[in-house]
NUMAR-388126 format. One line per field, with one value per residue (C-alpha): residue in one letter; residue number from 0; x, z, y. Coordinates in pm, whole numbers. Layout:
BEGIN
aa	a:...
i	NUM:...
u	X:...
w	Z:...
v	Y:...
***
This chain:
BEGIN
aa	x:x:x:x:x:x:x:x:x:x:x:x:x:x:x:x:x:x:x:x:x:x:x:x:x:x:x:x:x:x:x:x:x:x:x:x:x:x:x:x:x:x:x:x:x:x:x:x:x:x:x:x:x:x:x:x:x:x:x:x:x:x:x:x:x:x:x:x:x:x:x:x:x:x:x:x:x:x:x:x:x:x:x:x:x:x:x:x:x:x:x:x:x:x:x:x:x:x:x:x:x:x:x:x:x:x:x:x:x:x:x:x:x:x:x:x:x:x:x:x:x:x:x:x:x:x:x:x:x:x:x:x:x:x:x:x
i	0:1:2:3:4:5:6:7:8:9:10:11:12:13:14:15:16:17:18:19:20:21:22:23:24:25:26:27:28:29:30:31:32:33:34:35:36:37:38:39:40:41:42:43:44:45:46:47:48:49:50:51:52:53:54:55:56:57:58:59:60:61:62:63:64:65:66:67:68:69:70:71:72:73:74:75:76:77:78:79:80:81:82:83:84:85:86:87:88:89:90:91:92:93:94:95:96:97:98:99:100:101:102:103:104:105:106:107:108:109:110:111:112:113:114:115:116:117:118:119:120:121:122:123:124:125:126:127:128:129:130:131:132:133:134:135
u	0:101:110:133:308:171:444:627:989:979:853:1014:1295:1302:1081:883:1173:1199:830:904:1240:1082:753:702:899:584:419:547:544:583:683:477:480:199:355:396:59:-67:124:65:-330:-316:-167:19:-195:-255:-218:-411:-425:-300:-80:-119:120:-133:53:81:-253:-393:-183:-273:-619:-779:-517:-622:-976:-926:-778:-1049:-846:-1055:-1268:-892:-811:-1184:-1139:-892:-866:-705:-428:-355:104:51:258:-85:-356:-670:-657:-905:-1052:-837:-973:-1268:-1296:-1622:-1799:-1574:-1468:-1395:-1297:-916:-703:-390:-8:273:577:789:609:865:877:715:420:410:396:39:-68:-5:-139:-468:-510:-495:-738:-986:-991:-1106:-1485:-1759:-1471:-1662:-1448:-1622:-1839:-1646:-1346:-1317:-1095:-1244
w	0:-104:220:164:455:452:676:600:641:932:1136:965:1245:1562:1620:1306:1090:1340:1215:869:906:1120:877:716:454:313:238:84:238:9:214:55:208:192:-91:-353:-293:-343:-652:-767:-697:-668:-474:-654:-789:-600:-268:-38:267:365:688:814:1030:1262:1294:882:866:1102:988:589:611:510:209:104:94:-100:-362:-390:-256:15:-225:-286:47:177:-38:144:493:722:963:1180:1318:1650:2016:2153:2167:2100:2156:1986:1640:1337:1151:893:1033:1282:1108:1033:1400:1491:1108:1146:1363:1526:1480:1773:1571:1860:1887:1825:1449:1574:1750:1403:1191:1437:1411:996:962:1147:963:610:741:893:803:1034:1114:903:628:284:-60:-320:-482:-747:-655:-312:-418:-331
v	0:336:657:966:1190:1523:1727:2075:2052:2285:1988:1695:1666:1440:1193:1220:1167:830:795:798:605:322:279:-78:-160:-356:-6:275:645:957:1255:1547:1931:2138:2342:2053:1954:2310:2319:1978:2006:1584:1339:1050:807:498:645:417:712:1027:1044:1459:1551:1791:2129:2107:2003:2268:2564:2496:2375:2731:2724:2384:2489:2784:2605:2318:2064:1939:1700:1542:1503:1348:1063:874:791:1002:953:1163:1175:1365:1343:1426:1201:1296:1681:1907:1821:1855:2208:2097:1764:1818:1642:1366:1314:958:912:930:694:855:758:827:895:815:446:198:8:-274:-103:105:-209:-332:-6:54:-307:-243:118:-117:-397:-157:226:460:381:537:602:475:417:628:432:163:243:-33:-336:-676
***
């Protein structure tokens, strides 16, 4: 399965670069920042979920809205690389709450592998493939 990692470079240092160096090798994670996928306008193709890192997520969410890329980005299932667990809703995601599951980028690759695995066999709940598009 294909990730995308939404995360600006600004906060790519620390434990999330642990996050992105300790993923499963049996998926593959694209690091993306907010400004390629403003200037892209699309995510790459085959992208099974998008992995927001929440200070990128919260700080460009008005941006990504102004340029109609919401529709892109509520298409996929959401997860959500945050130390905190649970805080306040992510901006524009009321009423999607309980739709995204939450990463720890400090858990350890093994605990990331369950957690990875269990975000592939079950999305977050409610989360529906557009219609044709779910693989049997």
């Amino acid at each position: 399965m294909k990730f995308v990692f939404l995360c600006d470079a600004n906060y790519l240092k620390g434990d999330l670069v642990n996050f992105v160096n300790n993923f499963p090798t049996n998926h593959e994670l694209v690091t993306m920042t907010s400004d390629d996928l403003l200037q892209s306008k699309s995510v790459i193709e085959g992208t099974f979920a998008i992995l927001a890192e929440r200070a990128t997520w919260q700080k460009n969410f008005s941006l990504f809205r102004y340029f109609g890329l919401l529709p892109l980005l509520e298409v996929l299932p959401l997860g959500v690389v945050s130390r905190g667990r649970r805080g306040e809703p992510l901006k524009g995601r009321s009423q999607n709450r309980n739709q995204e599951i939450y990463f720890n980028p400090s858990a350890s690759p093994e605990e990331l592998y369950l957690q990875v695995d269990k975000f592939v066999a079950a999305p977050p709940s409610g989360f529906t493939y557009p219609r044709g598009s779910r693989r049997v």
